[in-house]
N, C-alpha and C positions, 0 to 999 in steps of 0.2 A: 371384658369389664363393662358392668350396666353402667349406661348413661345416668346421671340425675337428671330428675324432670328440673326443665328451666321456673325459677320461680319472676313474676312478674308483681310490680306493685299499680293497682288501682290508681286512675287518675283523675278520676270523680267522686266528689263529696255523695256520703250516701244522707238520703233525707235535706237535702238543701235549705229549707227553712231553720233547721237546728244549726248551720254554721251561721245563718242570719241572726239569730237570735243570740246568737253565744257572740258575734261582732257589737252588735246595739246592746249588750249586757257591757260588755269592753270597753265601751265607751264612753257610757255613765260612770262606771267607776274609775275609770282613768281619769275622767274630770276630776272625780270624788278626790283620788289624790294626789293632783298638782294641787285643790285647792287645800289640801290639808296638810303639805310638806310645804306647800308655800308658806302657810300661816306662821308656821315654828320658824321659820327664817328670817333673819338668822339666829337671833334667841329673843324670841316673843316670850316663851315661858320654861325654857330649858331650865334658869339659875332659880327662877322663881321654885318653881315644884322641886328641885336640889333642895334648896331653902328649907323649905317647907319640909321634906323630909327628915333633914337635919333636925329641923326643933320639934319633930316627933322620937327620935331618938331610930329612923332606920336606916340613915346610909348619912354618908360623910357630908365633912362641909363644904362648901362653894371657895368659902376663903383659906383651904385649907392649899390652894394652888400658891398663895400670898408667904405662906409659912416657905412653902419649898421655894421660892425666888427668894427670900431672904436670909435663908441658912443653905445657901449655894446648892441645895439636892433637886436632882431628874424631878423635873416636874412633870405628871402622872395625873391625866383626867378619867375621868372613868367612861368609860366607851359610852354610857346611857344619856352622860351628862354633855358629848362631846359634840362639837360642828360638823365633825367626822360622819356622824349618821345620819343630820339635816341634811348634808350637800349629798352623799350619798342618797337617799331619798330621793331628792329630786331629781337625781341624776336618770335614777330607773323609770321615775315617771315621764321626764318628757323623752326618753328612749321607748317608753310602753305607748306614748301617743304617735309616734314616727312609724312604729312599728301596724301599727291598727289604722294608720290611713295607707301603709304599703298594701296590707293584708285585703283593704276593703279595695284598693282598687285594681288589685291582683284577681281579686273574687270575680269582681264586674268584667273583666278582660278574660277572664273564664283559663287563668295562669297559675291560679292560687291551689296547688297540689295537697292532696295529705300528708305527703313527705317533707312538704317545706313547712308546713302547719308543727307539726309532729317535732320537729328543732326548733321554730320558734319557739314553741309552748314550751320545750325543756330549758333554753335559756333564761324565759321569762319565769320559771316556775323556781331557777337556783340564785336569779338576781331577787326576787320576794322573797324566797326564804331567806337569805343572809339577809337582809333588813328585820327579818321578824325575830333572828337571832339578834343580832343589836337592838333591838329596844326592847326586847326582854333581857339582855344580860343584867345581874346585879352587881351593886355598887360594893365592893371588896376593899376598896381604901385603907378606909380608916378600921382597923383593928378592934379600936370600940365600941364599932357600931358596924358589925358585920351580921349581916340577914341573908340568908341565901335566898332562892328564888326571884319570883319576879322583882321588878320596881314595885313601890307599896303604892304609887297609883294604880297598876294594875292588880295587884295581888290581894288590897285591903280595898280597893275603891276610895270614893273621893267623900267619903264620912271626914278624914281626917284632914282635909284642904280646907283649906284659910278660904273667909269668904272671898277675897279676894283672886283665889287661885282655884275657885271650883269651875268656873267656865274651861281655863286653861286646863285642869285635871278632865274634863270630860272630854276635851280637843285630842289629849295623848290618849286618853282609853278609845274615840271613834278612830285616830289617826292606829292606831295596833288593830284593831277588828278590819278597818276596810281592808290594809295590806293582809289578813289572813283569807280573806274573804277573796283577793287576788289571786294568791295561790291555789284556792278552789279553784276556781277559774281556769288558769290555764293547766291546772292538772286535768279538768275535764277538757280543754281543748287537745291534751295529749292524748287521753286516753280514746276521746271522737275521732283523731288523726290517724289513731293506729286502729282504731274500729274500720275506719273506709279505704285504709290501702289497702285492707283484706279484701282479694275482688271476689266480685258475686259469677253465680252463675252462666248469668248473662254473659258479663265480660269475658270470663274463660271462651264461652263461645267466643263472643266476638273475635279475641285476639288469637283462639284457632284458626279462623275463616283466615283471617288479615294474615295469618302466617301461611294456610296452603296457599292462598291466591298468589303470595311472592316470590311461593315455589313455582309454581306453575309458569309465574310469570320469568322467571329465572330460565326453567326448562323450555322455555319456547324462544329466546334469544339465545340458546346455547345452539338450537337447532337450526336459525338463520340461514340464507343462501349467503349471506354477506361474510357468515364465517365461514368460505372455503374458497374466498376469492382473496387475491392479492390487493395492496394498494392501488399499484398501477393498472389491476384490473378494473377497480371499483372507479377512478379517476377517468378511465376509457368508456366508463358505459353512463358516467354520470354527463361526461363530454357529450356523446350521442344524445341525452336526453335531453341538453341543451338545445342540440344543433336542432331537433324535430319540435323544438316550441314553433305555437305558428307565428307569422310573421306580425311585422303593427298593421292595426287593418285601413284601407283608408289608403292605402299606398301601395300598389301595382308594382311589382317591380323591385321594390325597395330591396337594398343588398344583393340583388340580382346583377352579372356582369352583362356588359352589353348596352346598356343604358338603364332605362326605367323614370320613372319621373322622382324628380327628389320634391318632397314633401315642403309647399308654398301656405302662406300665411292669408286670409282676404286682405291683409294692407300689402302685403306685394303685389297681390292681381291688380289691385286696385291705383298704384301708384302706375306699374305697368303698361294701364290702361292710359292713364293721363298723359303719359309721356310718348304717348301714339305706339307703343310697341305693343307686341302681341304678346296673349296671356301663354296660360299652360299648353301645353303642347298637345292636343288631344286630336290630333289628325285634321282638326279644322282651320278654316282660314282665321282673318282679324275679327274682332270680336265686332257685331255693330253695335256693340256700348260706346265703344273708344270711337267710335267714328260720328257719335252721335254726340258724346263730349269734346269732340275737337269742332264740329259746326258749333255748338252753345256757345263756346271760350272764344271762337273764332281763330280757330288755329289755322297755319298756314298749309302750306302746300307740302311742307318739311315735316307735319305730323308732332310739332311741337307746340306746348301753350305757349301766347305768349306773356310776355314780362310784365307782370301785373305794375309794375314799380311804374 
């Protein structure tokens, strides 16, 4: 049975400036829409443009909620007119700004893969679309005033907004374009993501090479002397290699049986000295330091200073 060839994914962005520019594009518009899902929160002009609808004759009324709280029926908003999509709204926006300061400092840290790009950008790409599904749904309510299609702010434009609700009518027609204009967005970051896990050339090399060398390196610890020796072999010759370090230098003898000089400090010679005894052992007689600080001190005949006290 043939083997399949191993497939590998690409760990480097191809063209690096395009994933820059596609971050600093993300980021303007992610402003774009906190500041503009902000603004409708939590109903700056949601009932107004209802309103207004209403007394154009395309979608139901505002106070038709009033009617079903007083003849006891499910009361029933209609998804375009609902808090339901504000808060949702915002909700992706400051998840889309968390997400693009991970992403940038993923990038800088040289962590940020195609493959994680490639999932982000499809999460971000089905939480914009389900917003651009709710605030394009239309309002079905009321029976006699049913319009399919979009909202008549977006489908008629803002000819038919009250002067008062033409700033507000142009807020909901920028606040539907930026969020489309998102989904461009991270569909091109998908489609870049899956562009650069595709490896080049190069890399196939590369990650040939990286693959014989670990062969190789593989086959040369298989061949080891260390594999043909026992524990207690390896422990016996690791012993020996102990025993033949050389010895501390500076010291004659040291660990040697028999005697040898055990290693002295100059404050030992030196107090040594003061106390009329003799120094290290080096086959000579008294030192004539000590004999030259016992005349200074005026030491006696006992080879003792004496009692400063």
């Amino acid at each position: 049975m043939a083997r399949l060839p191993r497939i590998f994914i690409a760990r480097r962005w191809r063209i690096p400036p395009v994933v820059i520019a596609l971050l600093v594009v993300e980021f303007f518009l992610t402003v774009a829409c906190l500041a503009l899902y902000g603004i409708a929160d939590p109903d700056t002009y949601r009932t107004k443009l209802w309103q207004n609808g209403y007394d154009n004759g395309f979608n139901s009324a505002p106070n038709s909620i009033l009617y079903s709280y007083a003849n006891y029926k499910p009361v029933h908003t209609p998804l375009i007119w609902s808090s339901h999509m504000v808060q949702f709204n915002i909700a992706i926006a400051v998840l889309s700004m968390f997400l693009l300061l991970a992403k940038s400092t993923m990038y800088v840290l040289h962590i940020f893969l195609p493959v994680i790009g490639a999932i982000l950008s499809i999460v971000e790409v089905a939480l914009y679309a389900v917003s651009i599904k709710n605030q394009s749904t239309p309002d079905h309510s009321d029976p006699a005033h049913m319009i399919s299609g979009l909202p008549w702010y977006l489908s008629k434009g803002c000819s038919y907004a009250e002067p008062g609700n033409y700033r507000f009518c142009m807020q909901a027609r920028a606040t539907f374009a930026v969020t489309c204009v998102m989904v461009a967005l991270f569909s091109s970051y998908f489609i870049w993501s899956v562009y650069s896990m595709w490896p080049t050339a190069d890399e196939k090399a590369e990650r040939k090479a990286y693959k014989e060398s670990d062969i190789e390196l593989k086959r040369v610890s298989e061949y080891s002397p260390d594999n043909e020796l026992s524990r207690e072999e390896i422990w016996e010759r690791n012993r020996q290699m102990f025993l033949n370090l050389p010895k501390t230098p500076n010291t004659p003898g040291f660990g040697m049986k028999g005697g040898g000089l055990n290693p002295m400090t100059p404050r030992t010679v030196a107090f040594t000295q003061l106390n009329g005894g003799a120094g290290p052992s080096q086959g000579m007689g008294p030192s004539s330091t000590g004999r030259q600080l016992r005349d200074r001190f005026g030491g006696g005949g006992d080879g003792r200073v004496l009692d400063a006290r």
